[in-house]
N, C-alpha and C positions, 0 to 999 in steps of 0.2 A: 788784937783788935778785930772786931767781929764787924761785916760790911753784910746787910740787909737790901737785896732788891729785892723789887716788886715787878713781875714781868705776868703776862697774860697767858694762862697751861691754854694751848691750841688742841682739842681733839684730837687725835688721826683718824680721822672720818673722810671717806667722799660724800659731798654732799649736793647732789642734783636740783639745780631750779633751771625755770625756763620762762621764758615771755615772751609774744601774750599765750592766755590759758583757752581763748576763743577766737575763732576767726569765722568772718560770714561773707559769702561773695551771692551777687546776684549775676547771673552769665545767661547768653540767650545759646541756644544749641550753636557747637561746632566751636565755642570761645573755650580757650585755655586759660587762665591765669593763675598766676604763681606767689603767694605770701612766704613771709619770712620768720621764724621762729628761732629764736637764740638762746640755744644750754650752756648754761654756766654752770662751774665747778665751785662751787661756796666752803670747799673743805679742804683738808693737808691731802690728801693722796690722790691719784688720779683713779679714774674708772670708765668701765666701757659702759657704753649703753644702745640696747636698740630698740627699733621702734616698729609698732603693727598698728593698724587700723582699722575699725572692726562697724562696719554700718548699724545702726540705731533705728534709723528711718527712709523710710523712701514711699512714694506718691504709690505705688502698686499694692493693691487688695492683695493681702496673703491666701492663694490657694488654700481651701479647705482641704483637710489632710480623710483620706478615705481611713476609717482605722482598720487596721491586721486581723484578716480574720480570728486569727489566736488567742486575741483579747480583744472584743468590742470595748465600748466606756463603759466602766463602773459608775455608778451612782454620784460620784465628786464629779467625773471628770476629767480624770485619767483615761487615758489609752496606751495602748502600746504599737509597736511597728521594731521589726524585725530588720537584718541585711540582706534578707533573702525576699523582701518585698519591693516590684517593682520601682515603687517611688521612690527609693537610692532616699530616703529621709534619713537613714544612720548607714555608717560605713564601719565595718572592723576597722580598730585605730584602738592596737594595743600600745602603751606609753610604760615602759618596760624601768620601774622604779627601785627593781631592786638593789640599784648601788647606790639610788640618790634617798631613798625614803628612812622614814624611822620606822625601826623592826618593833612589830609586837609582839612579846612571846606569850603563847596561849600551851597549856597543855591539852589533856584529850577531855573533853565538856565542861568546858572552860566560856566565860563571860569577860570581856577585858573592862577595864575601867572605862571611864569618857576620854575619845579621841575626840583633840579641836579639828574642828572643820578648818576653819581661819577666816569664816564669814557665814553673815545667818544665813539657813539654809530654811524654806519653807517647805513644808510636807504635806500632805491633806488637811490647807489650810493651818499649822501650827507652825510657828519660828523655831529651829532647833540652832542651837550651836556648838556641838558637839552626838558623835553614834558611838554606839556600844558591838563590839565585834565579837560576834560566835564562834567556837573555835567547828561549830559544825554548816559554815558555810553560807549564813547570812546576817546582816547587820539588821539593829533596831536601834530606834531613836530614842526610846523608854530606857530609862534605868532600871534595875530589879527583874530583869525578863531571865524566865528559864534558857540553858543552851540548847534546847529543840533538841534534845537525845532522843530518838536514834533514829529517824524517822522522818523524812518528809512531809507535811500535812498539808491539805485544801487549803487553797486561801481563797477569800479570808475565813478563817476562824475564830470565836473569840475564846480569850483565853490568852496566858501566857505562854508562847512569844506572841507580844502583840507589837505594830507601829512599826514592823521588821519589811526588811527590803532582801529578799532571796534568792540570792544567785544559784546556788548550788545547796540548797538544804537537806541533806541527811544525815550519814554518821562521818565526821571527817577526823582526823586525829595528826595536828601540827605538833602535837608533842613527839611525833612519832617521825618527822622529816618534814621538808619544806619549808616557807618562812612567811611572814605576814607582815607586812610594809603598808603606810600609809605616807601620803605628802599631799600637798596644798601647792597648784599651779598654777598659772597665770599669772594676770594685772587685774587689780580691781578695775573694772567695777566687775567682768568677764573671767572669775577665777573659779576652779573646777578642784575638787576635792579626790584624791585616789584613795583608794582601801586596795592593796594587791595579794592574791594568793597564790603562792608561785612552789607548784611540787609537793602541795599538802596533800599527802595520801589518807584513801580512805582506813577507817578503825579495821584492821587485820592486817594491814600493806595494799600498797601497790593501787592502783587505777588514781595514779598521783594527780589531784585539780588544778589548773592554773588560768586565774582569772579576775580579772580586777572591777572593779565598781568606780563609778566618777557620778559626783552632785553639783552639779553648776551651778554658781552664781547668780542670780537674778531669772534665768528662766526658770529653776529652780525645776529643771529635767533631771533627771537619773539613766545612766548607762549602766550597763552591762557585757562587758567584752570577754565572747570567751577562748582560750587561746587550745584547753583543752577541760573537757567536762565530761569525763569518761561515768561509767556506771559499773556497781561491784554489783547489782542486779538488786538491789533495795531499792523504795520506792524514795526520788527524790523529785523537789518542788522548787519552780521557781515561779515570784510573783512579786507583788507589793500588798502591800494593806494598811487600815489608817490604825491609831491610839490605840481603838476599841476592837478592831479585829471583824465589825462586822462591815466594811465597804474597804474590796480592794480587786486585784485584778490578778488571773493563774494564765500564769503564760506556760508552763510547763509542770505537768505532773504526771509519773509515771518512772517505769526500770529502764529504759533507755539513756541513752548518752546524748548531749549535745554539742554541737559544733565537728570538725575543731572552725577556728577562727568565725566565730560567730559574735554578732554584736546585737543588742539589744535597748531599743530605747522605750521608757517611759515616760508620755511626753503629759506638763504639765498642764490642767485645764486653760484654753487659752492659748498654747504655746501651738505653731506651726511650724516650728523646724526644731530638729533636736539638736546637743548640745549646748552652748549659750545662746543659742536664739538669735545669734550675728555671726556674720561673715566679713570677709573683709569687702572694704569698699571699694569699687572697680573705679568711680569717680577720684578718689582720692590717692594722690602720692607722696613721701617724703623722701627728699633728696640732700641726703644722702641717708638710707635708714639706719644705719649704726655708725659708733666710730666710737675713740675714746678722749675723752677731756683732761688736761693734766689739771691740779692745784691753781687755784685765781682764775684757768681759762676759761674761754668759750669756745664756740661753735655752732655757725649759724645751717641749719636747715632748709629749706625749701621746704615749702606744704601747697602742692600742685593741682589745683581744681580743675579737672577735666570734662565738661559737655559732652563730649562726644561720646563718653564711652555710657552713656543713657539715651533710653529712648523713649522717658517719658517728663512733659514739662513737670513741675512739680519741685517740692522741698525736700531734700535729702540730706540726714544728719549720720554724723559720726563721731565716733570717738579715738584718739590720740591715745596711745599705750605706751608706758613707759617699763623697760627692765635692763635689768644688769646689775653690777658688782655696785652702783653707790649704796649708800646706807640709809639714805631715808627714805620714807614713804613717798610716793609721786602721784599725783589726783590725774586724770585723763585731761589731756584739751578736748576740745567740742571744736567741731568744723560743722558747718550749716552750707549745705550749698541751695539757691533758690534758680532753678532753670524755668525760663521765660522762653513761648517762641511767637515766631515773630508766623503770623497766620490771618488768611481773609477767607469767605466767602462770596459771593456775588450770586446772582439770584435774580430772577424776574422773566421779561414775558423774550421767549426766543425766535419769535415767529409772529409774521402778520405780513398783508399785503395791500395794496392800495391801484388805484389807478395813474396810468403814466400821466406824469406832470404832478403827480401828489408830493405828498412827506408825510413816512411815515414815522412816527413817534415810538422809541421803547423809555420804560422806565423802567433804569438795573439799582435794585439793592445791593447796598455792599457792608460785610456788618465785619468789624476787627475780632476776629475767633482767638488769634494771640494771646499771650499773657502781658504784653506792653501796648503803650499807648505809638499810635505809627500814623505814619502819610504815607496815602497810595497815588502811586502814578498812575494815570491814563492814556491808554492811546489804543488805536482802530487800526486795523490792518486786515489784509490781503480782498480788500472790495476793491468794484470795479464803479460802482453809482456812487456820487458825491456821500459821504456820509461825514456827518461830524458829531463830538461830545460838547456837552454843558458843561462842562468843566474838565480840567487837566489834571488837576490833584484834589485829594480828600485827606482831610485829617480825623481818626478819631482815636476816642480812649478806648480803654480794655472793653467790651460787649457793646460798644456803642455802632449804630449803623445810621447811614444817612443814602440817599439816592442822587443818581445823576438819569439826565437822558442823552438816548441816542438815535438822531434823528437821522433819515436816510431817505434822497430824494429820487425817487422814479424819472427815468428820462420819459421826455415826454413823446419820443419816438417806441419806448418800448412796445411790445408785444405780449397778449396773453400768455399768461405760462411761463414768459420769463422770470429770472430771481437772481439775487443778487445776495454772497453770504459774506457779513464781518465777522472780524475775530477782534473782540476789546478783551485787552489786557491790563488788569494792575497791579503793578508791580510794589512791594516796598523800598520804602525810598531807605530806613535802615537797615535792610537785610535784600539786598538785588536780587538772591536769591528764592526769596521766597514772591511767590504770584499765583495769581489763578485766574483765569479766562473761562468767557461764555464767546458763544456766538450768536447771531442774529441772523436769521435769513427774512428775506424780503422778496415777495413777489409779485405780481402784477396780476390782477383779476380780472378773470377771461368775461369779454364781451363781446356781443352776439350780435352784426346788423346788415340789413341787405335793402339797396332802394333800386326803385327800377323807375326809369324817364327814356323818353321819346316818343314815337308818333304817338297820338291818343283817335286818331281819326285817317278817311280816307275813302275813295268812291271808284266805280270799276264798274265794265259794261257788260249784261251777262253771257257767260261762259269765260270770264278773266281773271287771271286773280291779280289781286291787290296785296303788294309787299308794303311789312311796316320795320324797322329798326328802332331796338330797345336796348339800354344800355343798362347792364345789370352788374353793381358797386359791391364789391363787400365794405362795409362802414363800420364794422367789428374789428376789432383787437387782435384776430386770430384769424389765420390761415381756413379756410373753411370751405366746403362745398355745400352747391346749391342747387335744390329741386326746382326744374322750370312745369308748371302744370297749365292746361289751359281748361276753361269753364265757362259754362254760360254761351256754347257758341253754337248755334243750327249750321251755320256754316261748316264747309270746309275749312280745317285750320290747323296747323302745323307751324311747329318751332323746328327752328335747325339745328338745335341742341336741348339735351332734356334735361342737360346735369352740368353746372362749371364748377371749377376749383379756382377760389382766389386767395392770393393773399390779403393781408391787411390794405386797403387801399386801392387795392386792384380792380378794372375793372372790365367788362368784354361787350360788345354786340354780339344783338342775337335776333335774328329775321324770323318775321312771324309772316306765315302765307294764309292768304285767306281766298278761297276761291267761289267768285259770284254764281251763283248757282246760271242754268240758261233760263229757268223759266220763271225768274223773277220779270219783276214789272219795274218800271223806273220809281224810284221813292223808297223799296222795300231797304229794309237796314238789317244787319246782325251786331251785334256785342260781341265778344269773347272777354274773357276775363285772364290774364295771364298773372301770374305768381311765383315768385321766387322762396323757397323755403330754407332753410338751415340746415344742412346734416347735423349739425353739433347741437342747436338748441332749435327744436322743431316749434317751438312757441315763436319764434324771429321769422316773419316773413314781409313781404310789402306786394303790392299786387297793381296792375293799372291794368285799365278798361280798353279796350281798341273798336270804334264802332265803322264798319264799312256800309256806305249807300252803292246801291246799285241806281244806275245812269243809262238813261234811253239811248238808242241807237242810232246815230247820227249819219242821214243819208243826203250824200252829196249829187243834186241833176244837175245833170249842162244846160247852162243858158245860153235859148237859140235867140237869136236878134233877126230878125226880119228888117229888110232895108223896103224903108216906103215906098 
């Protein structure tokens, strides 16, 4: 008897998913927040996997790259840059593939078949997806190209070898020792192609080459690392160039050796940083970055948005890398971070003055510079003169500004020259930290005045003089002194002081001598004119008139009385 199941053949695959494939935070500077991401194992065997992060985007203009004197741009658009230039744009980063890659065997002017890249690869403008390797030292993209025997030549040239990328081109002979390895690394979208020559000596022996070439991904740059690049004294070339052979870029040509450990980039029109044109992202964490999943499991991640570690507001994007031992293909997550900060200015008139007993009026502008909508506190500090705000808080949205005032009242005892300074502050009501203050200073306008009162008259017998008393005010604002002048007088006439100092309100007598002449007559009269002036503003003065009569001589007889 024959017994038939039906049971369901299970792979032995690991097989990686993860949810979600996107995640987007909006965070104002200095906020942390933390998402969650969960890998599950959908297959029969367990597998490790980890994780990199590789920034996309970010709010900062990419530095314009100065190019290498060695190679200005070619006519596409290419440049190149060196490790021995300043701007650290490429670093030696030999990735030593000869246990992991697959071996090409070339003999001595030899042409290999098509090697996969493992993703297109653009070149002077053309999609390639697989190169063809010389066994004398540099690749072409063309199928059908001569192997460049024996000779390094100008680039570019046209002619067969054309569309060729040349690390080391003259006569090399891997048939003769050494080995030729190629492999494809990374995670898409970020994966980088190696071609390595490791000990290929040149055609006779010896001045053995070793040096690999890497095509990235998407910036669709070219390296050139070299670890040793000796010279048998023939003339060798390194460069690039397009299809056609007539636009391309000679970074080296000549009987000299280069390096050792030299690297070399050819950076794609467009492109600002060499290798994939990303870095990792300093915003972004996962926690925990690797680990392994058994069969049916999970394993939930952390994906950590960081603020602080930027310092410009703006939208910053990345991508999520997946690798390790599972077996399927795995697409990138995307993380979008959007940093908002929270910012004001304030703005308007800082200065003004009025008379004691005024108010003076400021109007401050305040416009929301932030990237969110906020309310601003207000408030006044460190015066000494009443001052107060039209309002206590403002709301507004993103580039929106609106005004308040701030009024500030002059005692009405002040003084010229006084002033009085506030500090208004406004603060965010969502972020305490963030604020920004003006001040206001306020002073009192200096004024200038002086009156003079008492005697205006008076009479005296000749040879006497006649005293008058005047009382001389300052009616000004300010401390000030005063020119006493006299005018207008035939008489003898004198002040008992020429010059006072008062203050605000202060005020002094001052004796004015007038002396009647002897040889006036009774009736005769003089004037004098006396005046007070201003040292500080000579246009402030007041004056009053003093007129003395001169008086007959009064003669007293005895009265005789006769008895009848």
């Amino acid at each position: 008897m024959t017994t038939t199941t039906d049971f369901a053949l299970l792979p032995i695959a690991a097989v990686l998913d993860y949810a979600p494939d996107f995640f987007e935070e909006t965070l104002v500077f200095g906020d942390i927040v933390t998402h969650s991401m969960t890998i599950s194992n959908l297959g029969t065997v367990p597998f490790d996997f980890s994780l990199v992060d590789v920034e996309t985007g970010n709010p900062l203009e990419p530095t314009s790259l100065a190019p290498s004197i060695t190679c200005p741009p070619d006519s596409f658009g290419y440049t190149c840059t060196d490790s021995t230039e300043p701007d650290g744009l490429v670093a030696y980063n030999f990735e030593d593939i000869s246990g992991t890659g697959t071996v090409v065997t070339l003999s001595d002017d030899q042409v290999s078949g098509a090697i996969p890249i493992g993703f297109d690869f653009t070149y002077y403008g053309m999609d390639y997806t697989s190169a063809y390797i010389s066994s004398n030292g540099f690749l072409t993209m063309l199928p059908g190209q001569s192997n460049g025997c024996c000779t390094g030549q100008p680039i570019p040239t046209p002619g067969s070898p054309d569309g060729m990328i040349a690390g080391w081109w003259e006569d090399l002979n891997p048939g003769a020792g050494g080995a030729i390895h190629y492999q494809t690394m990374g995670v898409a979208p970020f994966r980088y192609f190696i071609i390595q020559f490791t000990d290929v000596p040149h055609f006779g022996g010896g001045n053995n080459v070793t040096m690999q070439y890497k095509l990235f991904e998407g910036s669709n740059n070219v390296e050139v690392h070299y670890m040793n690049a000796p010279s048998d004294g023939g003339t060798h070339s390194a460069g690039i160039e397009n299809e056609f052979g007539t636009v391309g870029l000679q970074y080296y040509l000549g009987t000299d050796g280069l390096g050792p450990n030299l690297a070399v980039c050819y950076l794609y029109p467009g492109q600002f940083a060499c290798g994939s044109g990303g870095e990792d992202a300093p915003w972004l964490d996962e926690v925990p970055d690797s680990g392994t999943v058994g069969p049916g499991g999970m394993m939930d991640v952390s994906i950590v948005f960081d603020s602080t570690a930027v310092t410009e507001s703006g939208t910053y994007t990345a991508s999520i890398l997946f690798s390790g031992t599972f077996d399927n293909m795995v697409m990138p997550a995307t993380a979008v971070m959007h940093v908002l900060n929270y910012s004001m200015d304030m703005s308007g008139d800082m200065a003004s003055s009025g008379n004691p007993g005024e108010t003076v009026d400021y109007q401050v502008t305040i416009t929301n510079t932030g990237g969110i909508s906020d309310t601003y506190q207000l408030a006044v500090s460190g015066h000494s003169w009443t001052t107060t705000l039209s309002t206590n808080s403002i709301s507004l949205d993103v580039g929106e500004s609106d005004t308040f005032m701030v009024s500030v009242m002059i005692p009405a005892g002040a003084f010229g020259g006084d002033e009085d300074t506030a500090t208004v502050t406004a603060t965010s009501v969502n972020d305490p930290g963030t604020s920004d203050t003006m001040q206001v200073t306020t002073s009192v306008d200096t004024s200038y005045g002086v009156s003079l009162a008492g005697d205006t008259s008076g009479d005296g017998t000749p040879g006497t003089t006649v005293m008058y008393t005047l009382e001389v005010m300052n009616d000004g604002n300010v401390t000030d002194t005063f020119n006493l002048t006299l005018s207008g007088n035939a008489w003898t006439t004198s002040l008992s002081m020429s010059s006072v100092m008062l203050a605000p309100g202060e005020s002094i007598l001052v004796n004015v001598s007038v002396l009647v002449p002897a040889g006036v007559t009774e009736g005769d009269m003089d004037t004098v004119t006396v005046t007070a002036t201003s040292a500080g503003d000579p246009g402030t003065s007041d004056s009053q008139n003093i007129t003395t009569t001169a008086t007959a001589h009064l003669m007293y007889l005895p009265i005789i009385l006769r008895q009848p």
